[in-house]
Legacy VTK file of the C-alpha trace (Angstrom):
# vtk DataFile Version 3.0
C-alpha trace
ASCII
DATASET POLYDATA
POINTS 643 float
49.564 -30.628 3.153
48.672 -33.875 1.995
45.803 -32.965 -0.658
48.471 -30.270 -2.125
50.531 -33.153 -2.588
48.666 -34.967 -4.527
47.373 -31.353 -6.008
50.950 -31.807 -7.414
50.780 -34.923 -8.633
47.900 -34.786 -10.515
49.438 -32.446 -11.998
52.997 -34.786 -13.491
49.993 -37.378 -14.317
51.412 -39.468 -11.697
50.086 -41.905 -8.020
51.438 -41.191 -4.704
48.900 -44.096 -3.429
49.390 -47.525 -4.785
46.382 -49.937 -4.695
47.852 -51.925 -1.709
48.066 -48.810 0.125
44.271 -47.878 -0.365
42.843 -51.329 0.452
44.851 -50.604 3.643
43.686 -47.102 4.283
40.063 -47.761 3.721
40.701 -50.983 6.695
42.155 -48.228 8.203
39.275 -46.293 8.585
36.693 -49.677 8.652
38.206 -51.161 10.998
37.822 -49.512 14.553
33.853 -48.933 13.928
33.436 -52.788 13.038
35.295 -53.885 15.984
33.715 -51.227 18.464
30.603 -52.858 16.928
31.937 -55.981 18.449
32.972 -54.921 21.415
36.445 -55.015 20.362
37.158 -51.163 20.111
40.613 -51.603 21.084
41.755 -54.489 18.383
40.474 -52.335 15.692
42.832 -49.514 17.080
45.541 -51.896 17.205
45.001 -52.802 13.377
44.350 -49.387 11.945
47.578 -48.521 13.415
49.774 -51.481 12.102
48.800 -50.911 8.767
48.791 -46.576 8.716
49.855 -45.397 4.951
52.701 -43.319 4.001
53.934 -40.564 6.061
53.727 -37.103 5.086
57.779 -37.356 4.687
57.351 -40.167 2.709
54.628 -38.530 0.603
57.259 -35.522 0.117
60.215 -38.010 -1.138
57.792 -39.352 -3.566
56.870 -36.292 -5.386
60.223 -35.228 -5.399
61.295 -38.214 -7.395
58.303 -37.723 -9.731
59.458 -33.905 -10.397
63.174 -35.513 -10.917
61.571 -38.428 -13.106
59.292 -36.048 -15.433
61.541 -32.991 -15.418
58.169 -30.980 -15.616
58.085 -27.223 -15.036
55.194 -26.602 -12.265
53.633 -23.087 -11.465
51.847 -22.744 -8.533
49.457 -19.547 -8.489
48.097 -18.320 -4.984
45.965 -15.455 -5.781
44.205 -12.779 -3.377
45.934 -13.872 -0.366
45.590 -11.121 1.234
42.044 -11.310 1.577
42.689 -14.458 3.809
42.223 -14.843 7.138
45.113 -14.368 9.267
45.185 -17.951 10.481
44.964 -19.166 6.776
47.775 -16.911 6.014
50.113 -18.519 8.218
49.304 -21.446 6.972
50.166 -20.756 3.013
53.427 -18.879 4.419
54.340 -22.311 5.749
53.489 -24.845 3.105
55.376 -22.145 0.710
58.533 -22.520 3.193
58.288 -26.181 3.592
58.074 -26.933 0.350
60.288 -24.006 -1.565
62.815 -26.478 -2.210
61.122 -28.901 -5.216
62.834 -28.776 -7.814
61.129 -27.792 -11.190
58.942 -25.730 -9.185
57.685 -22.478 -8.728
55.514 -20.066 -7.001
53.513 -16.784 -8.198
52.046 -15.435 -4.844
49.374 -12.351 -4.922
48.849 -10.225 -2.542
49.482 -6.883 -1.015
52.194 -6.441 1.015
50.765 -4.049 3.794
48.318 -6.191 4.953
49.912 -9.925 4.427
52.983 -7.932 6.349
50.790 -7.381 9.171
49.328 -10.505 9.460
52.601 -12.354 9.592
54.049 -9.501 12.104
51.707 -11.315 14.173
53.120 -14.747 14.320
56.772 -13.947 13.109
57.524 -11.070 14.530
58.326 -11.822 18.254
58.184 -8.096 19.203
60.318 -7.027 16.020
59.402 -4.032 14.085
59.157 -4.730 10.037
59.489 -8.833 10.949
56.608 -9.795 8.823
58.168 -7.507 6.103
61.756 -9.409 6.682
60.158 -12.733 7.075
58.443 -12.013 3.018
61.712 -11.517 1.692
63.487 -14.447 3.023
60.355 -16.203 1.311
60.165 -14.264 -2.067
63.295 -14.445 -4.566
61.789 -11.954 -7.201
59.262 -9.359 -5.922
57.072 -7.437 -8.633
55.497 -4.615 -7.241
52.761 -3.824 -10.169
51.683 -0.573 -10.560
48.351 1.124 -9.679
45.790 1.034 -12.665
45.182 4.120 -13.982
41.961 5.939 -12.575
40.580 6.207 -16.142
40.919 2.530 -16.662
39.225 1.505 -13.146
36.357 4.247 -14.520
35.888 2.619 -16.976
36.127 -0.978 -15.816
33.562 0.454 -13.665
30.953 2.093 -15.842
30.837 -1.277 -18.289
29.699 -3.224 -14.778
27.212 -0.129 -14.534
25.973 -0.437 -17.954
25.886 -4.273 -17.844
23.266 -3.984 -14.708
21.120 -1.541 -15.986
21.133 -3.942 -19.678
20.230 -6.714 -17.819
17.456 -4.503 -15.941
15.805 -3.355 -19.183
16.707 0.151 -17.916
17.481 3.454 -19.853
18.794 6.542 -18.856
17.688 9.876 -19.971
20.830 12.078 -20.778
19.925 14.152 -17.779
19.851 10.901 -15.623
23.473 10.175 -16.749
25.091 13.345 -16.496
23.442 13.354 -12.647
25.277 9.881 -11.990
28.522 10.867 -13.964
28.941 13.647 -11.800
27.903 12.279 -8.518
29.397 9.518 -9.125
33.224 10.595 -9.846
33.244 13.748 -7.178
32.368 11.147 -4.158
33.710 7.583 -5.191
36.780 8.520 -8.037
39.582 8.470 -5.161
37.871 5.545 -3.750
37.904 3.043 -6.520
41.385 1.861 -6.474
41.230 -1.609 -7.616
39.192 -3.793 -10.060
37.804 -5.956 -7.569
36.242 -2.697 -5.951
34.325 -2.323 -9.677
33.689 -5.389 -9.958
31.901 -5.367 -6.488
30.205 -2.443 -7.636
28.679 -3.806 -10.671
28.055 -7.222 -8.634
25.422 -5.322 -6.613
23.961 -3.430 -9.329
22.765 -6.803 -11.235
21.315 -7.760 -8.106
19.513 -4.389 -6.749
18.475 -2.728 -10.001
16.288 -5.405 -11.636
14.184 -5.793 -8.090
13.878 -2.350 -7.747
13.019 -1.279 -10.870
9.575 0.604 -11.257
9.589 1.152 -7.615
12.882 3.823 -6.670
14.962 6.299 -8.808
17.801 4.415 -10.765
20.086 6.893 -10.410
19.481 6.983 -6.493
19.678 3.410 -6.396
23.381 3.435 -8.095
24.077 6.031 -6.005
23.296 4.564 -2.670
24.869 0.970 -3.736
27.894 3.040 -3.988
27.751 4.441 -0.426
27.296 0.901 0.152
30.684 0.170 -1.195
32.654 2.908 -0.917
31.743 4.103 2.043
30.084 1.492 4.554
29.797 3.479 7.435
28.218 5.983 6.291
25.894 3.567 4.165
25.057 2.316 7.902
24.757 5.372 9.251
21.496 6.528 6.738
20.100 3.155 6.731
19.420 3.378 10.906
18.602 7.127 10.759
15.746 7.562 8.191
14.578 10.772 9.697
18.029 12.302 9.753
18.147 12.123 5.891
14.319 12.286 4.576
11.830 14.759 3.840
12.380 18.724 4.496
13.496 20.583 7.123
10.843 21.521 10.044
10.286 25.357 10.330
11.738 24.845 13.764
14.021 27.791 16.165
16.069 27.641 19.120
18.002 25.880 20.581
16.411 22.431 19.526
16.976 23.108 16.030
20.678 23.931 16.810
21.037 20.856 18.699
19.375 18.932 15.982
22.125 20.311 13.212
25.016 19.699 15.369
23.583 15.978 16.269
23.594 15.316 12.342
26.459 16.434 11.490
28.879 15.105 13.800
27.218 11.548 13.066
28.029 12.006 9.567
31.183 13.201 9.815
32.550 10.556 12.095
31.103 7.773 9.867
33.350 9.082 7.293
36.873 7.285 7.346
38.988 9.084 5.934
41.218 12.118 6.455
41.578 13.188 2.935
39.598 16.745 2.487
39.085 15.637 -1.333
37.374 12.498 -0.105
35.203 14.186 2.573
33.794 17.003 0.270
33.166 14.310 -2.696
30.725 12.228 0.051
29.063 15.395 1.494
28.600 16.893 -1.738
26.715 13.966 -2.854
24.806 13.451 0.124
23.442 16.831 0.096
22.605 16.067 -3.419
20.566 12.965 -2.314
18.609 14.269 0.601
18.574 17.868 0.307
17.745 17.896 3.780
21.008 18.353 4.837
21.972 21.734 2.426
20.084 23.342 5.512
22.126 21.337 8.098
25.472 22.326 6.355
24.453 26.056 5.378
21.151 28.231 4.459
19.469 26.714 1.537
15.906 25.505 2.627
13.440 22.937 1.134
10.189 23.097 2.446
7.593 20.515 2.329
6.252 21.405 -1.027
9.333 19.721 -2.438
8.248 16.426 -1.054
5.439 15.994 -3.267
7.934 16.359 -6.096
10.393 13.852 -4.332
7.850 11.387 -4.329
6.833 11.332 -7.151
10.079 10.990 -8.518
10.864 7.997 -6.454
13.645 9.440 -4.908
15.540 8.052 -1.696
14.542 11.697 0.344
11.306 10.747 0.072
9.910 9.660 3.776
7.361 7.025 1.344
10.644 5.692 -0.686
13.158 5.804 1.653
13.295 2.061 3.013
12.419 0.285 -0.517
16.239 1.282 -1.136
17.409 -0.592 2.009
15.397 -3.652 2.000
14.908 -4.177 -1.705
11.080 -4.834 -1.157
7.695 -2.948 -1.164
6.992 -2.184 2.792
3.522 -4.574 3.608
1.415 -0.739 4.430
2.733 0.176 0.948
1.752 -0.663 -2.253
4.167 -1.149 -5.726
3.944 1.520 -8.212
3.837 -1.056 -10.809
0.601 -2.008 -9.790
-1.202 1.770 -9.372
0.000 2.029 -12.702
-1.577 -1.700 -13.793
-4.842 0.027 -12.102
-4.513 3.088 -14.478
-3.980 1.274 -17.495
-6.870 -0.976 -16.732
-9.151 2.304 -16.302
-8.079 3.656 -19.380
-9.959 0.996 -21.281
-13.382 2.180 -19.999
-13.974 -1.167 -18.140
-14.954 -0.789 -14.974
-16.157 -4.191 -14.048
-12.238 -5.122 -14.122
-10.888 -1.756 -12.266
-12.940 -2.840 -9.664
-11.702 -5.922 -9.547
-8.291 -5.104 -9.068
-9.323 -2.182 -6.586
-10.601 -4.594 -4.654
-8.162 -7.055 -4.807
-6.326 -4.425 -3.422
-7.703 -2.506 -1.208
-7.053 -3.063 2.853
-7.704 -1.237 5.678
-3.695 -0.981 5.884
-3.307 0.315 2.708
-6.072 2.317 1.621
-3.875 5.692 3.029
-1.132 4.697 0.800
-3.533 3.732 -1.938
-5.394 6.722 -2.694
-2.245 9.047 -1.985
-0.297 8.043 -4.718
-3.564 7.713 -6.848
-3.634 11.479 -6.048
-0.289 12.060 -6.928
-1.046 10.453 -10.754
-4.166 12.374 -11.028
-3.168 14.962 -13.289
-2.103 12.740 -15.830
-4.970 10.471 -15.823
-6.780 10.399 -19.040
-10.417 11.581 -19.540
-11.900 7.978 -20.070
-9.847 6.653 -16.881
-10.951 9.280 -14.677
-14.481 8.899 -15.380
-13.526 4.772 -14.548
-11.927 5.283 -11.799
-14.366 8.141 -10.460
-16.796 5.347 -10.539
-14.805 2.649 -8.623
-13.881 4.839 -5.614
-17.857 5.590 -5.112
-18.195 1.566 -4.918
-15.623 0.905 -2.156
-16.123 4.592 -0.925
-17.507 2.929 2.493
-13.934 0.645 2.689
-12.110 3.876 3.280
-10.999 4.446 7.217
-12.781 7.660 8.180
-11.304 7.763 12.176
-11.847 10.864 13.661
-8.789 12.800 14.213
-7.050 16.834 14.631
-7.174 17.059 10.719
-10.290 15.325 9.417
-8.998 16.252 6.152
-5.910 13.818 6.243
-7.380 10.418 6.777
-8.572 7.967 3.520
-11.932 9.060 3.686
-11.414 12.623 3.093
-8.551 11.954 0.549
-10.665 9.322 -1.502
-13.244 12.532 -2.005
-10.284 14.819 -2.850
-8.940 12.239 -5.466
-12.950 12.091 -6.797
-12.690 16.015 -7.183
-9.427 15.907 -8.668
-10.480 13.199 -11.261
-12.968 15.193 -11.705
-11.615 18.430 -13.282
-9.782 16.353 -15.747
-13.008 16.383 -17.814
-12.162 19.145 -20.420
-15.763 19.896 -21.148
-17.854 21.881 -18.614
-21.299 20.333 -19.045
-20.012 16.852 -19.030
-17.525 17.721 -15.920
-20.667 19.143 -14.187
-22.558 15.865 -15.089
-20.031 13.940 -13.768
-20.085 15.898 -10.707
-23.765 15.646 -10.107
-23.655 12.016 -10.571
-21.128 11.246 -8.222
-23.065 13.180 -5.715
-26.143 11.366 -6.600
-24.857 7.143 -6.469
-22.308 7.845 -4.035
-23.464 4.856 -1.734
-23.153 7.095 1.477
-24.975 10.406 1.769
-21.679 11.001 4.119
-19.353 10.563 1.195
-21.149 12.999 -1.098
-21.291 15.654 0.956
-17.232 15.152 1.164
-16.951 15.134 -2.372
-19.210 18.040 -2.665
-16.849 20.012 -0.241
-13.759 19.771 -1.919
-15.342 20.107 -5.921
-13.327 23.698 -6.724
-14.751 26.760 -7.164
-13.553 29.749 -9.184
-12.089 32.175 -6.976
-11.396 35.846 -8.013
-7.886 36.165 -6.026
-6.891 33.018 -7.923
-8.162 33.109 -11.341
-5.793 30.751 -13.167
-7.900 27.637 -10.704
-10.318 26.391 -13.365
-13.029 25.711 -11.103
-17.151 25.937 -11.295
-18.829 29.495 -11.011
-21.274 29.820 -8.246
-24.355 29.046 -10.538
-22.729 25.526 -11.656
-21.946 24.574 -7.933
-25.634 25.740 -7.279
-26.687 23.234 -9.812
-24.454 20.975 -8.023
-25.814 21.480 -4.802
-29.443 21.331 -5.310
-28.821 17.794 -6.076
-26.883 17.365 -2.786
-29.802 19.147 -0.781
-32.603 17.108 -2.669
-30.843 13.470 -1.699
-30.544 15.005 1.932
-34.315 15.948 2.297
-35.370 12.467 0.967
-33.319 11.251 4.227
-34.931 13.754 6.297
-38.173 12.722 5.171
-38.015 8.842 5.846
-38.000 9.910 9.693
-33.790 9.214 10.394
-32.419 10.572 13.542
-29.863 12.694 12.138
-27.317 13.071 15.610
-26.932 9.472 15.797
-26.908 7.965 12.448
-24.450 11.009 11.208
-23.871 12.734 14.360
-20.004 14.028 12.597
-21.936 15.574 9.289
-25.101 16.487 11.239
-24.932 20.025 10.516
-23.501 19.934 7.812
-26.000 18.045 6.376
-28.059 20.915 7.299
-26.348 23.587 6.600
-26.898 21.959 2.895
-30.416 21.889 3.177
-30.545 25.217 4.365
-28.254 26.943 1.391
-30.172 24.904 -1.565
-33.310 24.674 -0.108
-33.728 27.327 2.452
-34.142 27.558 6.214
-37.646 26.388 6.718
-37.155 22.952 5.367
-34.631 22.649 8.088
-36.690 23.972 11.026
-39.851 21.939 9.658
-37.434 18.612 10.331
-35.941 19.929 13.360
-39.262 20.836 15.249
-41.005 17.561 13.922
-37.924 15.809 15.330
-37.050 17.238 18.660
-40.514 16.489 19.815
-40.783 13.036 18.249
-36.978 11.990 19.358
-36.910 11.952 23.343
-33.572 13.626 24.321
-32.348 14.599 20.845
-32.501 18.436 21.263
-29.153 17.172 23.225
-27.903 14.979 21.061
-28.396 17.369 18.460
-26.220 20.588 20.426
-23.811 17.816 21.381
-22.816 17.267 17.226
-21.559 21.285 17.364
-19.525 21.284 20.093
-16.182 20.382 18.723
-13.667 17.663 19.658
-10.600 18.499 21.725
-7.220 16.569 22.047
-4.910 16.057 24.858
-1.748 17.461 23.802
0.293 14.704 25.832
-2.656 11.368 25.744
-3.458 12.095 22.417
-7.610 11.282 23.521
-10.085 12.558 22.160
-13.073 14.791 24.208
-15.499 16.679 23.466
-15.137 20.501 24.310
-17.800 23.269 25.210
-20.533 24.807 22.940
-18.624 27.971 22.475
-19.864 31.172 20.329
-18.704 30.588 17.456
-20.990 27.281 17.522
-24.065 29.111 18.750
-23.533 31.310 15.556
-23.691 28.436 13.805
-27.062 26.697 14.800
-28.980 30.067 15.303
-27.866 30.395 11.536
-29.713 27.181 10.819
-32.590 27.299 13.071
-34.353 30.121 14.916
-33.174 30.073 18.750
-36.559 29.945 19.830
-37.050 26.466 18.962
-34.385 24.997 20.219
-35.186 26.949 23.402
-39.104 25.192 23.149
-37.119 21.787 22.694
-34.903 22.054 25.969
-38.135 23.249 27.701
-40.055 20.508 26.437
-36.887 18.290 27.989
-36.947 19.504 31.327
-40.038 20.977 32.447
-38.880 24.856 32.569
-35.693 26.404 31.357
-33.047 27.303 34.170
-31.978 30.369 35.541
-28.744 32.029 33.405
-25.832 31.866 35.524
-23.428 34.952 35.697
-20.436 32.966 34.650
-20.243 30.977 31.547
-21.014 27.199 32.647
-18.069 24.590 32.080
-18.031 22.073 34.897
-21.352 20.018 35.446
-21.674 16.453 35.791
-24.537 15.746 33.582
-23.885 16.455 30.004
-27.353 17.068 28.403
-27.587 19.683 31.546
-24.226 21.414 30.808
-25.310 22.065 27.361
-28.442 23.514 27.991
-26.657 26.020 30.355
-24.116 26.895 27.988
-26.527 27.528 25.132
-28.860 29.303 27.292
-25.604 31.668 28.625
-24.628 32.399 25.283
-28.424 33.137 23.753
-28.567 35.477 26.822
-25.537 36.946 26.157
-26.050 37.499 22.154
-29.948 39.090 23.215
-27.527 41.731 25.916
-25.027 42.082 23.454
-27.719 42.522 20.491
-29.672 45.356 23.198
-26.309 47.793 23.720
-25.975 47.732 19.644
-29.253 49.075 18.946
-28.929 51.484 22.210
-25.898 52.829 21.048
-27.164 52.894 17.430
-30.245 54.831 19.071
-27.740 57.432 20.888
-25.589 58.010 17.705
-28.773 58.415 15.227
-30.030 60.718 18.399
-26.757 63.042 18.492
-26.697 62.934 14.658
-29.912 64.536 14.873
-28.865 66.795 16.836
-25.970 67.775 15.328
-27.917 68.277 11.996
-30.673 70.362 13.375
-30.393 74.109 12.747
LINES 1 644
643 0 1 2 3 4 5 6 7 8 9 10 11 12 13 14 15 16 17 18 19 20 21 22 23 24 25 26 27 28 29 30 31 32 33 34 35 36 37 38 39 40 41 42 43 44 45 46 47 48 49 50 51 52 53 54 55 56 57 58 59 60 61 62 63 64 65 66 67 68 69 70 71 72 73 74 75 76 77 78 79 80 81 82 83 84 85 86 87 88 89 90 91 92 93 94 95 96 97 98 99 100 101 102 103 104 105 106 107 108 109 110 111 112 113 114 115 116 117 118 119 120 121 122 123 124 125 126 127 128 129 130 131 132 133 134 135 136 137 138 139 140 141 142 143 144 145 146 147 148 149 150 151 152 153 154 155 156 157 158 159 160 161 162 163 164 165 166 167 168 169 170 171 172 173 174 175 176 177 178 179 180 181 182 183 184 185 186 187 188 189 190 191 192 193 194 195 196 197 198 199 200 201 202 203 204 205 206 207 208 209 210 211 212 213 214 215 216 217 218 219 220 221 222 223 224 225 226 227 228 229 230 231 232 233 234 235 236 237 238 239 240 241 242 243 244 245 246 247 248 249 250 251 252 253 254 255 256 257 258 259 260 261 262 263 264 265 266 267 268 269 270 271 272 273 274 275 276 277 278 279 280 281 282 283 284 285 286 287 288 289 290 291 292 293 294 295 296 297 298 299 300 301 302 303 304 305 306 307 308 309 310 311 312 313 314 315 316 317 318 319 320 321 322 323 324 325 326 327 328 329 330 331 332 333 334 335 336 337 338 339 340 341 342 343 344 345 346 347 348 349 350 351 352 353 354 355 356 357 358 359 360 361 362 363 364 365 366 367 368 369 370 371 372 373 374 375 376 377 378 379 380 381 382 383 384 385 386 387 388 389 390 391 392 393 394 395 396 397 398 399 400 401 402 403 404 405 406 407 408 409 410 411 412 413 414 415 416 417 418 419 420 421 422 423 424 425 426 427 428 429 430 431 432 433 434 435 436 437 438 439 440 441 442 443 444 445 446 447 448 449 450 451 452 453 454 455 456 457 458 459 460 461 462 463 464 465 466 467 468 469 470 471 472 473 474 475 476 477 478 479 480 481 482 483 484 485 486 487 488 489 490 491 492 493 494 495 496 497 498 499 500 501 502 503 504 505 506 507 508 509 510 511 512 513 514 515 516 517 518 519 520 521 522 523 524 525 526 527 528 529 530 531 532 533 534 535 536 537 538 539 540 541 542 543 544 545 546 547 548 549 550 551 552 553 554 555 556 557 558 559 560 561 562 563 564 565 566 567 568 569 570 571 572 573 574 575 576 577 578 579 580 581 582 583 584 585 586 587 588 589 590 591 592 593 594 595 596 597 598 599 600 601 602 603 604 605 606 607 608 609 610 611 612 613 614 615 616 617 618 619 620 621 622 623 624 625 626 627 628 629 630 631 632 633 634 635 636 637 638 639 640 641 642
């Protein structure tokens, strides 16, 4: 009360302190801490007390004789009182009341009546229906109830804050872009944006959001979401907690889980939606299905499958499981890496340098990040130049031995294997066959891992008659290919490496290789030399075939039994008889063949000599009834044809 005094008086250019009065107000206030200091706490009490300034009453009298004196006109503006709290409220209600009587003096009060109403039901009312409604116009003499701003106004008012924030972004709209927002836009928000403050809020955020996120999201999702944020802020909560609910595609799921799963979504979004007006609630749906298309299968039968998410990414968009939270925390994840900066890379390996792409690469480059890293490289790929792919071919041989390479259910999906992909993609951006087939052989060659070129050799594409449109190398230019492959893995062979334990994932493989480019008898030649140099490694060596099993619940890793399709495998590379000379050369004579196939025995190396033994028995029984019943038919055919 008393600073709005003197708010007042300020005003008329006029004192309602005289000097003599301040000298004895700052005592006033002096005066107890330097006698407590003393030990006199109660004198300086006494003191501040007998000299106390003027009164509030007094202060009153005194600014009613300067409004007499001056015979100024004073308005008082109290704006947006309704977004008060209640307590403060009450108390402008009561300095209004107490002080309605100055003369020359008058009040413009803001606010909307509903909610001030309310708040003063509270404290007024006693009980009483409509009392904070009665108690307003005992206060107010003239009420002006303004009218609603036209919805094409507020648009407007609205779209200048939009265009404001995406100037101040250094961001521009394609046509397409802004016919997307227009329409999104009006069919969810229109009926919500009622006031300028709501547009102004709207275009607040915008200058805040859009220059941090540019380069890194979807501008048009961005508005979009900053206007669930706004409009509707449940529902803005609602998708922030529940990524999975809104991203990527729909699994090819049935049954009752998949029921229980659409009725689960939908009732959360519906009850995060206040409002009981059907216009409002189809606007918001409609443009949520239109930002994670997701949910057009969880509100009727269109279906996006997970070829679409490629797209989505790639397009920045908020439905993308790799986007999604850069649009709720405004920042780059720390296992994910800016878009800005693959494109920095790109730009740096267009200019044939590779010295500096490798710099940045590894700069880059954690064990963290190397996933994300070579993904989205793969998702540029395409559009790479010539020069840059060659670069960038280059740099991913150098730190090919930085890329994770766990062992997992898809081998395929880990850095290792996707860094080789990316090398075969960069690859067929070379226009010109002889120098794409150069490129090839020299990645093969340098890589600085015999491991990683056999990768890259795997996934180089290959013409294929049911898909002719794939421009990939006939089978004479892989050939040419793969004798270089074959060539770097004899020169391994030959410096005397144990081949199970230094590459014991690749070991046949490796072979297999050998085998294709070279033919068989290099392979045996190595094998025989090695299984009776290399104590034990005829075990080692069946032990790389059998493949790796995972617990469906634990999620460990084991490794399985040497099953047919394995002993197909090795008798393809080597002739059975010598691995049958290396296990006897193990254990002194080869064991009996059990009746049953073999599957539980303690010691491994034992286990697998049983198992291959069963199944080379089995093939020689199997191989026996073939040529008997071939004998019988070419017998009866005989027969038959006889006169």
């Amino acid at each position: 009360m008393e600073g709005f005094f003197h708010n007042i008086a300020d005003a008329l250019d006029t004192k309602l302190i005289t000097s003599g009065e301040k000298i004895k107000d700052i005592f006033k206030k002096v005066a107890p801490a330097a006698a407590g200091a003393f030990g006199q706490q109660g004198i300086g009490d006494g003191v501040a007390q007998f000299i106390a300034g003027p009164s509030l009453s007094e202060l009153r009298s005194r600014i009613e004789a300067a409004l007499e004196e001056t015979k100024k006109r004073v308005v008082i503006l109290a704006d947006d009182i309704d977004r008060l709290e209640k307590e403060e409220i009450h108390a402008t209600f009561r300095l209004v009341k107490l002080t309605a009587d100055f003369k020359f003096t008058s009040y413009i009060l803001a606010f909307d009546e509903q909610v001030v109403s309310s708040a003063l039901q509270d404290r007024y009312g006693a009980g009483a229906e409509n009392a904070g409604k009665a108690f307003l116009e005992k206060i107010i003499q003239v009420p002006l109830n303004l009218p609603s701003v036209d919805r094409k106004i507020l648009r407007g008012f609205c779209f200048e804050g939009v265009d404001s924030a995406l100037t101040l972004a250094e961001i521009k709209l394609t046509e397409q872009q802004v016919q997307e927002f227009v329409r999104d836009f009006t069919a969810a928000f229109d009926k919500r944006l009622k006031t300028p403050r709501k547009a102004r809020m709207y275009g607040n955020i915008l200058m805040f959001s859009l220059p941090i996120l540019k380069g890194e999201t979807n501008p048009v999702d961005v508005m979009l979401i900053e206007g669930v944020r706004v409009f509707f802020p449940k529902v803005y909560e609602v998708i922030k907690k529940n990524a999975e609910m809104f991203t990527g595609s729909v699994r090819d799921s049935y049954g009752s889980n998949r029921d229980k799963e659409k009725s689960h979504t939908i009732a959360t979004i519906e009850k995060s939606i206040d409002s009981s007006d059907p216009e409002e609630i189809d606007g918001i749906l409609s443009l949520l299905k239109s930002m994670f298309p997701k949910l057009q299968a969880m509100y009727g039968n269109t279906h996006y499958g997970s070829d679409w998410e490629k797209s989505w990414s790639e397009a920045q968009r908020i439905c993308s499981p790799a986007y999604f939270q850069r649009y709720f925390t405004y920042a780059i994840p720390e296992d994910d890496i800016p878009d800005q900066t693959i494109q920095n890379i790109i730009d740096v390996s267009s200019k044939d340098d590779l010295a500096d792409t490798a710099k940045l690469f590894d700069q880059l480059l954690t064990t963290q990040n190397a996933d994300r890293l070579i993904r989205k490289l793969r998702s540029r790929a395409k559009s790479v130049s010539q020069k840059s792919s060659m670069t960038l071919a280059g740099v991913l041989l150098l730190y090919s031995d930085r890329f994770p390479n766990p062992e997992n259910l898809f081998n395929f999906n880990n850095p290792f294997a996707q860094a080789a992909m990316l090398v075969s993609d960069l690859i067929q951006n070379i226009s010109e066959k002889g120098e794409k087939i150069s490129l090839s052989q020299l990645c093969i060659k340098n890589a600085p891992d015999i491991e990683f070129s056999a990768e890259i050799f795997r996934w180089l594409r290959v013409k294929d008659k049911d898909r002719p449109e794939i421009d990939g190398f006939t089978e004479d230019e892989i050939s040419a290919i793969g004798n270089i492959l074959a060539e770097r893995i004899k020169s391994i062979l030959e410096g005397d490496v144990d081949i199970t334990t230094v590459y014991p994932k690749i070991c046949g493989h490796l072979l297999y290789q050998v085998k294709k480019y070279n033919g068989k008898s290099d392979v045996e030649e190595y094998l025989t030399s090695f299984f009776k140099t290399c104590e034990q490694s005829i075990f080692r060596f069946l032990d790389t075939f059998t493949p790796t099993a995972w617990g469906m619940e634990s999620g460990i890793s084991h490794k399985s039994d040497l099953e047919r399709e394995q002993y197909n495998y090795i008798v393809g590379l080597v002739d059975p008889e010598i691995i049958l000379s290396a296990i006897t050369h193990e254990i002194g004579q080869l064991p009996s063949v059990s009746k049953e196939y073999p599957r539980d025995d303690k010691d491994r190396n034992q286990l697998l000599a049983n198992q291959f033994l069963w199944l080379h028995d089995y093939v020689l029984k199997e191989q026996a009834r073939a040529a008997e019943e071939q004998g019988q038919q070419a017998a009866a055919d005989g027969q038959a044809a006889a006169p």
